[in-house]
PyMOL Python script that loads the backbone (N, CA, C, O; Angstrom):
from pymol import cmd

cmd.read_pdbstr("""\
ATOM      1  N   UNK A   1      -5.137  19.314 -33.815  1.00  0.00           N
ATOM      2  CA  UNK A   1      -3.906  19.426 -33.066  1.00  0.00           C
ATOM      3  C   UNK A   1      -4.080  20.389 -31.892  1.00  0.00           C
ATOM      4  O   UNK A   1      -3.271  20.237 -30.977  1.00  0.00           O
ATOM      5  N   UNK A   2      -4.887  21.238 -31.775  1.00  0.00           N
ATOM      6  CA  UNK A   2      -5.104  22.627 -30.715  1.00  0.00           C
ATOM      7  C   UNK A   2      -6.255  22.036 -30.011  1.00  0.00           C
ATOM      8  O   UNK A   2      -6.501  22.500 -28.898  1.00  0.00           O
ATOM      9  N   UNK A   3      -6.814  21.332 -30.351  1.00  0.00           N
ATOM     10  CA  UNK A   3      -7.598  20.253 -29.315  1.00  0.00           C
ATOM     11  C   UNK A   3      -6.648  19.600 -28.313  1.00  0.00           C
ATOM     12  O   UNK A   3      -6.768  19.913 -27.129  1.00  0.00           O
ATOM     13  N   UNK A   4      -5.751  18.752 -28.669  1.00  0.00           N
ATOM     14  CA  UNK A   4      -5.738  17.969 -27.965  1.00  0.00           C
ATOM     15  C   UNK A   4      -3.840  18.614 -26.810  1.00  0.00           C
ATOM     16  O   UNK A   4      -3.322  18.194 -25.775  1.00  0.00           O
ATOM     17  N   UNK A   5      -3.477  19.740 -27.803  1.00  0.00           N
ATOM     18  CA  UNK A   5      -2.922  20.747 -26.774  1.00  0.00           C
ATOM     19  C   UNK A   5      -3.455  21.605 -25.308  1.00  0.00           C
ATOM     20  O   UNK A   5      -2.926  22.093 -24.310  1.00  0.00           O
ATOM     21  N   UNK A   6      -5.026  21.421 -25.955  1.00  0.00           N
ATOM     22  CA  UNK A   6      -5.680  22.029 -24.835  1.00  0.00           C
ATOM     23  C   UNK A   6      -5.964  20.864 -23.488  1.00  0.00           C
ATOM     24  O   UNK A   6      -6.137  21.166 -22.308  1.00  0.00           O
ATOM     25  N   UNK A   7      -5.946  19.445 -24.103  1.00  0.00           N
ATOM     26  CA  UNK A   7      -6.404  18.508 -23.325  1.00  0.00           C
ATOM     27  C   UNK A   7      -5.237  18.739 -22.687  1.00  0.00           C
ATOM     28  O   UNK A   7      -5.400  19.228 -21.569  1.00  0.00           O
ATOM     29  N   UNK A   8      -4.042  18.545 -23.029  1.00  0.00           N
ATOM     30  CA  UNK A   8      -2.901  17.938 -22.381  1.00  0.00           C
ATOM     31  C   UNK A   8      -2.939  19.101 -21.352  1.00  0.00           C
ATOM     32  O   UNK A   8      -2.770  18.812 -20.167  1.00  0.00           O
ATOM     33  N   UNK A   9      -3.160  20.469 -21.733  1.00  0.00           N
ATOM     34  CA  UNK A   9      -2.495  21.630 -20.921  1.00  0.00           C
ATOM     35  C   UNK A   9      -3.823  21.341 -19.297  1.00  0.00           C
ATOM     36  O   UNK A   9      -3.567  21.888 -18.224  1.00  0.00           O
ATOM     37  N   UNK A  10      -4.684  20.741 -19.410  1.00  0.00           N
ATOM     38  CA  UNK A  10      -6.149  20.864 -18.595  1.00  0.00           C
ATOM     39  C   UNK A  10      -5.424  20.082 -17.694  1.00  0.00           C
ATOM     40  O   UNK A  10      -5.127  20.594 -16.614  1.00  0.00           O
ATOM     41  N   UNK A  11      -5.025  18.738 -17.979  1.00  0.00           N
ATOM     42  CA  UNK A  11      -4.343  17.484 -17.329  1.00  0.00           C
ATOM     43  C   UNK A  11      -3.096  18.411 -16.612  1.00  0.00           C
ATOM     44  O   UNK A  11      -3.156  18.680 -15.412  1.00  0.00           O
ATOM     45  N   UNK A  12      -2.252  18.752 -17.248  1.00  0.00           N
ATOM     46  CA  UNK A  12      -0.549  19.369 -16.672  1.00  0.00           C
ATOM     47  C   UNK A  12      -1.080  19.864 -15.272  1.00  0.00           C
ATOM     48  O   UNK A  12      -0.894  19.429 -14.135  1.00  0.00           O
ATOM     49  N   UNK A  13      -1.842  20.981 -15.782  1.00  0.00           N
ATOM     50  CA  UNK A  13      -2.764  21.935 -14.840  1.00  0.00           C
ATOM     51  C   UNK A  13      -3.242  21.064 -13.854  1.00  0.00           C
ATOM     52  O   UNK A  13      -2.525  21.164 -12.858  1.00  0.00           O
ATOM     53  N   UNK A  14      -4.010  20.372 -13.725  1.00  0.00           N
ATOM     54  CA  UNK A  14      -4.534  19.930 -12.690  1.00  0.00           C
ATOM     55  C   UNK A  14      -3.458  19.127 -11.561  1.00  0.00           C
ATOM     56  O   UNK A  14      -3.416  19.109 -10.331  1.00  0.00           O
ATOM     57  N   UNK A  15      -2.663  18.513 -12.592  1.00  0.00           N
ATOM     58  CA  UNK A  15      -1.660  17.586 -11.783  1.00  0.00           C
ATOM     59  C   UNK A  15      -0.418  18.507 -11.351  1.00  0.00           C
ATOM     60  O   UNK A  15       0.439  17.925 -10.687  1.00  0.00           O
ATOM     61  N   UNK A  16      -0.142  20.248 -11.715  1.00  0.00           N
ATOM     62  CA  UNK A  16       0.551  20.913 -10.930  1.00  0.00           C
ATOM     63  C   UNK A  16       0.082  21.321  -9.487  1.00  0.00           C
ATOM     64  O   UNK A  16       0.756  21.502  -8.473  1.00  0.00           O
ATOM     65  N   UNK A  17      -1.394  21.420  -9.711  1.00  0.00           N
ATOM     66  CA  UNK A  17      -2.090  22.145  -8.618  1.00  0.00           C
ATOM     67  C   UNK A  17      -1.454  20.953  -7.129  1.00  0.00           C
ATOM     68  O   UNK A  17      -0.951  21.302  -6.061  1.00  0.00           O
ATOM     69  N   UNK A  18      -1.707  19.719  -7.576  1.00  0.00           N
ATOM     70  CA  UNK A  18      -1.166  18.725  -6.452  1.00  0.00           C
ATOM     71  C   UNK A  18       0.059  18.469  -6.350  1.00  0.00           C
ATOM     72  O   UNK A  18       0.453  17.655  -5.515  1.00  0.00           O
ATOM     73  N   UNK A  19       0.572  18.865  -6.861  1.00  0.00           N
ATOM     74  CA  UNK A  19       2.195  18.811  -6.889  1.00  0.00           C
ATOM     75  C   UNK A  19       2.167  20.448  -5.987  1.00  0.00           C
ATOM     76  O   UNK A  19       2.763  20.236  -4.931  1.00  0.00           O
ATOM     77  N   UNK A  20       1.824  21.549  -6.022  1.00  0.00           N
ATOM     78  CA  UNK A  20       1.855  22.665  -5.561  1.00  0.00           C
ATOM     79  C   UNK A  20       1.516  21.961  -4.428  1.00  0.00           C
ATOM     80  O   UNK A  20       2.597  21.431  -4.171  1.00  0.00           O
ATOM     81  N   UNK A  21       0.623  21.535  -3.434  1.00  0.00           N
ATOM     82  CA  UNK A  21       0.100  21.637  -2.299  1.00  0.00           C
ATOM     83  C   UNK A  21       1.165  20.349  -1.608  1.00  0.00           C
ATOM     84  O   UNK A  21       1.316  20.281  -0.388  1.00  0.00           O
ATOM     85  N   UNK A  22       1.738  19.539  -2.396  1.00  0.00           N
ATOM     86  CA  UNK A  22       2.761  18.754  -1.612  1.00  0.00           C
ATOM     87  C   UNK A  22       3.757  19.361  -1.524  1.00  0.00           C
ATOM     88  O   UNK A  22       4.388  18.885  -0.581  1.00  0.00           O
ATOM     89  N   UNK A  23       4.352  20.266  -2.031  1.00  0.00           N
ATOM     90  CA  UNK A  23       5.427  20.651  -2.182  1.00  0.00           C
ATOM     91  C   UNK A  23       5.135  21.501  -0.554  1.00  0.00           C
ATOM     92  O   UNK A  23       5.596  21.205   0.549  1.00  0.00           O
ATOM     93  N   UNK A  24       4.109  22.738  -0.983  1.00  0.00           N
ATOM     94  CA  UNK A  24       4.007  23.598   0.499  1.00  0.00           C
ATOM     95  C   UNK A  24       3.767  23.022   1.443  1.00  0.00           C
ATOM     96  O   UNK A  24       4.162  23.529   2.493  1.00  0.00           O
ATOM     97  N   UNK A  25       3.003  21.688   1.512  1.00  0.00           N
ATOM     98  CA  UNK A  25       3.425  20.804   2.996  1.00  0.00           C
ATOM     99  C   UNK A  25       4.568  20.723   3.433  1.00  0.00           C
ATOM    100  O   UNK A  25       4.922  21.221   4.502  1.00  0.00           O
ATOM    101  N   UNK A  26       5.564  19.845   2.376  1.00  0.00           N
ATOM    102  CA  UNK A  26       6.821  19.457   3.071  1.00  0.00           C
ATOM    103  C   UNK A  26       7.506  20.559   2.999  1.00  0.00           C
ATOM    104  O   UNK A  26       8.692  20.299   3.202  1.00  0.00           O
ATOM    105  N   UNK A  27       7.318  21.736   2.797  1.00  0.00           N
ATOM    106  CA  UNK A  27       8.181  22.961   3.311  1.00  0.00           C
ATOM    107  C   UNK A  27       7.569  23.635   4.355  1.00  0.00           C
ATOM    108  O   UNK A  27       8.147  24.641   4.764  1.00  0.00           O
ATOM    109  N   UNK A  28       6.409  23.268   4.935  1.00  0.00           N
ATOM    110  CA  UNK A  28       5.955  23.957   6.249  1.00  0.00           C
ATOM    111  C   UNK A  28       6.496  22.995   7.233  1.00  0.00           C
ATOM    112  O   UNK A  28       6.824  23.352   8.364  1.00  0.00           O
ATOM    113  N   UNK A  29       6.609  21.541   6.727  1.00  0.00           N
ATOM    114  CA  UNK A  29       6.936  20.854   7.825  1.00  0.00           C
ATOM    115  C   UNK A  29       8.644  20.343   7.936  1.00  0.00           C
ATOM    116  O   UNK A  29       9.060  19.490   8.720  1.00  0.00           O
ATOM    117  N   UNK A  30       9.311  20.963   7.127  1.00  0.00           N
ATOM    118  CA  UNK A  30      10.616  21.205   6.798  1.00  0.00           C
ATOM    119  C   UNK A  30      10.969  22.312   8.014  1.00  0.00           C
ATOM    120  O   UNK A  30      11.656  22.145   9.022  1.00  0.00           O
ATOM    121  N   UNK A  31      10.282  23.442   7.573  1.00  0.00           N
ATOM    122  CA  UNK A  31      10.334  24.902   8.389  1.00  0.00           C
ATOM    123  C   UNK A  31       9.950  24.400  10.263  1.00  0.00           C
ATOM    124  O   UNK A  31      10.600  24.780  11.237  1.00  0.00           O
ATOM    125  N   UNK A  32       8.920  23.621  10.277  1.00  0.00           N
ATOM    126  CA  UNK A  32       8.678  23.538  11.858  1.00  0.00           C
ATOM    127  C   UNK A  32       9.443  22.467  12.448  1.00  0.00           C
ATOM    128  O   UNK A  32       9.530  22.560  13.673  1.00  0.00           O
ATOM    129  N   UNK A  33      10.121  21.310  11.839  1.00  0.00           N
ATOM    130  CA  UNK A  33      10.219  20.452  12.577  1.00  0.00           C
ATOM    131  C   UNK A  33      12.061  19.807  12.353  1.00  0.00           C
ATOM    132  O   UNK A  33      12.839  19.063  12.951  1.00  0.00           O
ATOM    133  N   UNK A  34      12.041  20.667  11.103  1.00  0.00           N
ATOM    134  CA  UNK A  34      13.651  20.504  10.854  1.00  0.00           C
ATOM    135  C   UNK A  34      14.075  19.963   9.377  1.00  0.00           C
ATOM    136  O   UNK A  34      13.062  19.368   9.007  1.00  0.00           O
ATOM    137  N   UNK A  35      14.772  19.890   8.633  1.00  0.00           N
ATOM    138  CA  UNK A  35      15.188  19.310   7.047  1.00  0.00           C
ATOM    139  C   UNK A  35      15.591  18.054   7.493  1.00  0.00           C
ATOM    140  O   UNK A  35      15.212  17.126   6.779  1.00  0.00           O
ATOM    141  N   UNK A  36      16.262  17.758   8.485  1.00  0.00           N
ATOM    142  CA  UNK A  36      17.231  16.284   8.659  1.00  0.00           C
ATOM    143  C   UNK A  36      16.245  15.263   9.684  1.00  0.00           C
ATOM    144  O   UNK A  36      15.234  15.483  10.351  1.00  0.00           O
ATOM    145  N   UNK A  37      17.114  14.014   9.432  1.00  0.00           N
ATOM    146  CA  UNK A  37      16.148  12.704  10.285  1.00  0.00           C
ATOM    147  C   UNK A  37      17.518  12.518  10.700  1.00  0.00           C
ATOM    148  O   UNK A  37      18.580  12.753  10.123  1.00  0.00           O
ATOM    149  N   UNK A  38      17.143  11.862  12.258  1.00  0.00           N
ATOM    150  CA  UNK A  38      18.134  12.099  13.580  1.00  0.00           C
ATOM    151  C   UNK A  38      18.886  10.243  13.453  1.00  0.00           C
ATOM    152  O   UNK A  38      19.994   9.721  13.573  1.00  0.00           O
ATOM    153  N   UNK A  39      17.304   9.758  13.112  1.00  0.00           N
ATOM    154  CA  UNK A  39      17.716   7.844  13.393  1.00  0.00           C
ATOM    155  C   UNK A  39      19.029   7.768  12.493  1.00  0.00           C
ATOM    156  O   UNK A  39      19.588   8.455  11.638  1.00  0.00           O
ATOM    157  N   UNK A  40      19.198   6.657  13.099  1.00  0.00           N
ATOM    158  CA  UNK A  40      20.065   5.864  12.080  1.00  0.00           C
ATOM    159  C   UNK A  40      19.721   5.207  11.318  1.00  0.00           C
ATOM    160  O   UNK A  40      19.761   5.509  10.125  1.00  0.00           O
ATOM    161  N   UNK A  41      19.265   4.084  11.773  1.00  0.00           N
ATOM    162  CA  UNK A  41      18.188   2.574  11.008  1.00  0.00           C
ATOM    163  C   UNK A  41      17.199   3.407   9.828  1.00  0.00           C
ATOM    164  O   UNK A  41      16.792   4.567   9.762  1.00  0.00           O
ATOM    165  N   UNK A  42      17.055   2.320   9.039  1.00  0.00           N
ATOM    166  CA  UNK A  42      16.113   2.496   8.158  1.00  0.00           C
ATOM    167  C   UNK A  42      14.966   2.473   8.850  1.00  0.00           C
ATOM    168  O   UNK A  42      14.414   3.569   8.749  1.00  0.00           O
ATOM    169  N   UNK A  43      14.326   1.679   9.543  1.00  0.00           N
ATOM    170  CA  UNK A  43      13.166   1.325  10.124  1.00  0.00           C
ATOM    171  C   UNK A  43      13.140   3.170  11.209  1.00  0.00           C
ATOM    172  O   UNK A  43      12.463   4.178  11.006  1.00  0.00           O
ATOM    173  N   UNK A  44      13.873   2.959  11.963  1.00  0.00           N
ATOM    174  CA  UNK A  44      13.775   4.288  12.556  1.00  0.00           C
ATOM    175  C   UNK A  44      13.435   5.497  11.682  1.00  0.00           C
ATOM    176  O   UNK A  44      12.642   6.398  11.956  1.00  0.00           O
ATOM    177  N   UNK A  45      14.100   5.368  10.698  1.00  0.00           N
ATOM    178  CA  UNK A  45      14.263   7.028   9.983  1.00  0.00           C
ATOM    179  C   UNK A  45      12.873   7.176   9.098  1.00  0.00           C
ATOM    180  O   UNK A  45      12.493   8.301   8.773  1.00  0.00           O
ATOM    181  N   UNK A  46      12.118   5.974   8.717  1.00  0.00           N
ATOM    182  CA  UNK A  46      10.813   6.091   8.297  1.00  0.00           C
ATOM    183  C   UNK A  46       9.932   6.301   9.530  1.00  0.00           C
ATOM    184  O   UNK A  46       9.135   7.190   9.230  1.00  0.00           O
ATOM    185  N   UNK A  47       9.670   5.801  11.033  1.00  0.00           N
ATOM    186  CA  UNK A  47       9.035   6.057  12.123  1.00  0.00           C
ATOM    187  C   UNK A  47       9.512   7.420  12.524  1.00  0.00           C
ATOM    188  O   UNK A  47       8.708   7.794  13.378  1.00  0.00           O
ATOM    189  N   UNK A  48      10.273   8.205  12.367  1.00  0.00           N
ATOM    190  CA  UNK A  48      10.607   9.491  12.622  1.00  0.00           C
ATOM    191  C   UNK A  48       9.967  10.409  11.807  1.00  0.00           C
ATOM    192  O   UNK A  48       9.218  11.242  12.315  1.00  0.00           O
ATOM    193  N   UNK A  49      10.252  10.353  10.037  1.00  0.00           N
ATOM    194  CA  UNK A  49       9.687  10.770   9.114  1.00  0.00           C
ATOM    195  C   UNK A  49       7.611  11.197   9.530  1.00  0.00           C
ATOM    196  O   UNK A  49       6.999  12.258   9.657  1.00  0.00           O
ATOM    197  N   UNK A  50       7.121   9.464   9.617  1.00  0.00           N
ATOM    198  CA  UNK A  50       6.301   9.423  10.016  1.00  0.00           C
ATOM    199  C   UNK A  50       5.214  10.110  10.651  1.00  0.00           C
ATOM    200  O   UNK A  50       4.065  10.443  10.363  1.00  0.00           O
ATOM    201  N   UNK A  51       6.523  10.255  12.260  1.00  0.00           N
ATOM    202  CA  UNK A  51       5.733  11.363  13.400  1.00  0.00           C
ATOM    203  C   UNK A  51       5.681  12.948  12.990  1.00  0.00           C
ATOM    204  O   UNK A  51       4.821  13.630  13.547  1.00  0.00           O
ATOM    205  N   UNK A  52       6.524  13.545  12.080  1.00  0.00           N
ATOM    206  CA  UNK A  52       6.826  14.443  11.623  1.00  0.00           C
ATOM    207  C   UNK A  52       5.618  14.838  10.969  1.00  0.00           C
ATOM    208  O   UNK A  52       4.953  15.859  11.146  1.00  0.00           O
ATOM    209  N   UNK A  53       5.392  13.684  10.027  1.00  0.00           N
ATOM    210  CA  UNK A  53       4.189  13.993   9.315  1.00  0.00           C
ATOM    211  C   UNK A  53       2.993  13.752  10.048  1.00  0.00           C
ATOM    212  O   UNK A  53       1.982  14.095   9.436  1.00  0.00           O
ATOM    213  N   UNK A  54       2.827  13.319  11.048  1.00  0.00           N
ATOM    214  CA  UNK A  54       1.660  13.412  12.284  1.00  0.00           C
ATOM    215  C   UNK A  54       1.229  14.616  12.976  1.00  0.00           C
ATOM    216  O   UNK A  54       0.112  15.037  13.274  1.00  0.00           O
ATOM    217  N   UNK A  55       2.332  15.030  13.141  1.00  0.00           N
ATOM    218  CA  UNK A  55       2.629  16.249  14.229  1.00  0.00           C
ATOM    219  C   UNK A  55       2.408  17.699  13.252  1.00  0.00           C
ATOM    220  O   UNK A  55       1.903  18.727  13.703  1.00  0.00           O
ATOM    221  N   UNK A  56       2.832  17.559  12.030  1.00  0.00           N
ATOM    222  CA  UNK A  56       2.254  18.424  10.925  1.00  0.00           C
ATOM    223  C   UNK A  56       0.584  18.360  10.720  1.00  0.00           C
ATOM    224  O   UNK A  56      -0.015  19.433  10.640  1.00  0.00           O
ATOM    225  N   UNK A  57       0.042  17.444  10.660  1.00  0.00           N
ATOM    226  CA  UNK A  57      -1.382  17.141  10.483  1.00  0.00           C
ATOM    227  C   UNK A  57      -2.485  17.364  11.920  1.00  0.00           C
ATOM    228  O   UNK A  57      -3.689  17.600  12.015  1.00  0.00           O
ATOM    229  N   UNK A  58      -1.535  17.183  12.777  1.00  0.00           N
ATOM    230  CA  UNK A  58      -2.290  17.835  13.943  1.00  0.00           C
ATOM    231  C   UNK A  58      -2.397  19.294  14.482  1.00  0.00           C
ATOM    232  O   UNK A  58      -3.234  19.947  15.106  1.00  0.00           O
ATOM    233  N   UNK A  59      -1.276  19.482  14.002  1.00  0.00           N
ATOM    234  CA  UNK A  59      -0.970  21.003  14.072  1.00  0.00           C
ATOM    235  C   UNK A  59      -1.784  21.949  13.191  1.00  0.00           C
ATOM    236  O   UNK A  59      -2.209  23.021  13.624  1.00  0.00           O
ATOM    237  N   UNK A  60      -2.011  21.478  11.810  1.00  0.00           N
ATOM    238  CA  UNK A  60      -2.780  21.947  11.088  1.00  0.00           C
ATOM    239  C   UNK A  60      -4.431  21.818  11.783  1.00  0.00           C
ATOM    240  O   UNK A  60      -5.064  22.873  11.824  1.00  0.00           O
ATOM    241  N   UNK A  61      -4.926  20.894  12.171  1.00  0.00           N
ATOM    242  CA  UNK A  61      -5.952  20.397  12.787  1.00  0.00           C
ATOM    243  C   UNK A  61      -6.335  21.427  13.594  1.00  0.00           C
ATOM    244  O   UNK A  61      -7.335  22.119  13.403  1.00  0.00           O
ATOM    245  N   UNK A  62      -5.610  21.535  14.434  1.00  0.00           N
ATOM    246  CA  UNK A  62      -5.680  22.302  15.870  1.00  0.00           C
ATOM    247  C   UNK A  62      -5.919  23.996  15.376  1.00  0.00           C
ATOM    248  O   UNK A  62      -6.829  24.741  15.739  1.00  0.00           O
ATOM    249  N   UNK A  63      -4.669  24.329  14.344  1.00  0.00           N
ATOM    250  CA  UNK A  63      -4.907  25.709  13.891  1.00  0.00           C
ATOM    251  C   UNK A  63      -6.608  26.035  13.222  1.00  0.00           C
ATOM    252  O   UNK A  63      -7.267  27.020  13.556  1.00  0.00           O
ATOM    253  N   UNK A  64      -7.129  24.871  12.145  1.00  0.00           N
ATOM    254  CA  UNK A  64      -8.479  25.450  11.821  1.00  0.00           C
ATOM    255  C   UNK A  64      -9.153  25.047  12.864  1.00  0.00           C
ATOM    256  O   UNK A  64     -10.264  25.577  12.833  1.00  0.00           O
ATOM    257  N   UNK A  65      -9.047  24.485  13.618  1.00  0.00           N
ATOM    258  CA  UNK A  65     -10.314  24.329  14.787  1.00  0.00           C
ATOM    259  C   UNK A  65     -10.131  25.828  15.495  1.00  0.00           C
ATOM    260  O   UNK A  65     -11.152  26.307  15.989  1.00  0.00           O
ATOM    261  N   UNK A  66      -9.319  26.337  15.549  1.00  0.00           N
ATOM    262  CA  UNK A  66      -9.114  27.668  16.098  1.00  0.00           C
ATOM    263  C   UNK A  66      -9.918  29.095  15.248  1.00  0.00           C
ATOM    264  O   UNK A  66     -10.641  30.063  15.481  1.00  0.00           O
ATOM    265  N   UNK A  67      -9.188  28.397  14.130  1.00  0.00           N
ATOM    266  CA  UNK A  67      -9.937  29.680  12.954  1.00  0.00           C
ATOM    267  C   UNK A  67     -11.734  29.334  12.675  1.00  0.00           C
ATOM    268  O   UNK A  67     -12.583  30.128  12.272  1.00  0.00           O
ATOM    269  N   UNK A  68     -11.887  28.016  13.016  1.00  0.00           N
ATOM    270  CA  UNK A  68     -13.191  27.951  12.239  1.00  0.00           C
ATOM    271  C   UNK A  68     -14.273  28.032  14.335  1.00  0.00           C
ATOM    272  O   UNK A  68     -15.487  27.924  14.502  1.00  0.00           O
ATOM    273  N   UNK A  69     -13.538  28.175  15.086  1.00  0.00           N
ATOM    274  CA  UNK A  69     -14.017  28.078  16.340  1.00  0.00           C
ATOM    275  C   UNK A  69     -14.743  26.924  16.661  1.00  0.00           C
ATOM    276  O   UNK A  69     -15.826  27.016  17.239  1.00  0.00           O
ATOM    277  N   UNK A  70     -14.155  25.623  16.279  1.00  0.00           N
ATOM    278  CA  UNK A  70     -14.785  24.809  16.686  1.00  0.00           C
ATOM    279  C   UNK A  70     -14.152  24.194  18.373  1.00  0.00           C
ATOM    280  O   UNK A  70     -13.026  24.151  18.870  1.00  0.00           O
ATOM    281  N   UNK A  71     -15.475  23.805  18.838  1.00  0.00           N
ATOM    282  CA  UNK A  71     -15.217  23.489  20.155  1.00  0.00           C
ATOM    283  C   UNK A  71     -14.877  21.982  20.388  1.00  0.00           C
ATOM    284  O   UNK A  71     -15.774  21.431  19.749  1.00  0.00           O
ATOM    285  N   UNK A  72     -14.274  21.208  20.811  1.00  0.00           N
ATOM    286  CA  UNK A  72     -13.777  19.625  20.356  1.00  0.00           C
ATOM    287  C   UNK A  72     -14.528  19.116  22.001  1.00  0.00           C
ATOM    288  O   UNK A  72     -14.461  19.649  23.109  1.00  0.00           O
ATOM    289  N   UNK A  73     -15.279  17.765  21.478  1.00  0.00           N
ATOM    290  CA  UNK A  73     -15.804  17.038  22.942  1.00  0.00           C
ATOM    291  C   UNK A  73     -15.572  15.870  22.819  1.00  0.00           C
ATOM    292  O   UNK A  73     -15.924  15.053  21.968  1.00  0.00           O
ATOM    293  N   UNK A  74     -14.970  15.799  23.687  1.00  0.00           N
ATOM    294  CA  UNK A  74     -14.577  14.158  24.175  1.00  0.00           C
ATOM    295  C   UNK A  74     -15.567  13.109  24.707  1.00  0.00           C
ATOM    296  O   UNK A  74     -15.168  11.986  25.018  1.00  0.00           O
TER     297      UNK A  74
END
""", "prot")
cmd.dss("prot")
cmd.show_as("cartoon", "prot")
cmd.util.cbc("prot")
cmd.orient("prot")
């Protein structure tokens, strides 16, 4: 029985750790870009969502290219 408590707790564990790192995404990108969607339409309010989450991923991009000093060539 303390076997397979330990399995379950290894699994919980691992699958909080990714639940932790989604969560602090959509609250950094909550914090920069706003809580609410502006569209109306369904179709809009997912293409809004979308760019949000673009503009988060580039932003992040841009910050470690800064920290890690990488130089970007076109």
């Amino acid at each position: 029985m303390i076997c397979l408590e330990k399995r379950h707790q290894k699994r919980v564990s691992g699958s909080s750790c990714k639940q932790s790192n989604v969560e602090s995404a959509f609250s950094a990108m909550k914090r920069k870009f706003g809580d609410s969607v502006r569209s109306k339409t369904d179709t809009a309010m997912v293409n809004e969502v979308l760019c949000k989450i673009l503009c988060h991923n580039l932003v992040v991009l841009i910050h470690e290219m800064h920290e890690l000093g990488i130089d970007p060539t076109f």
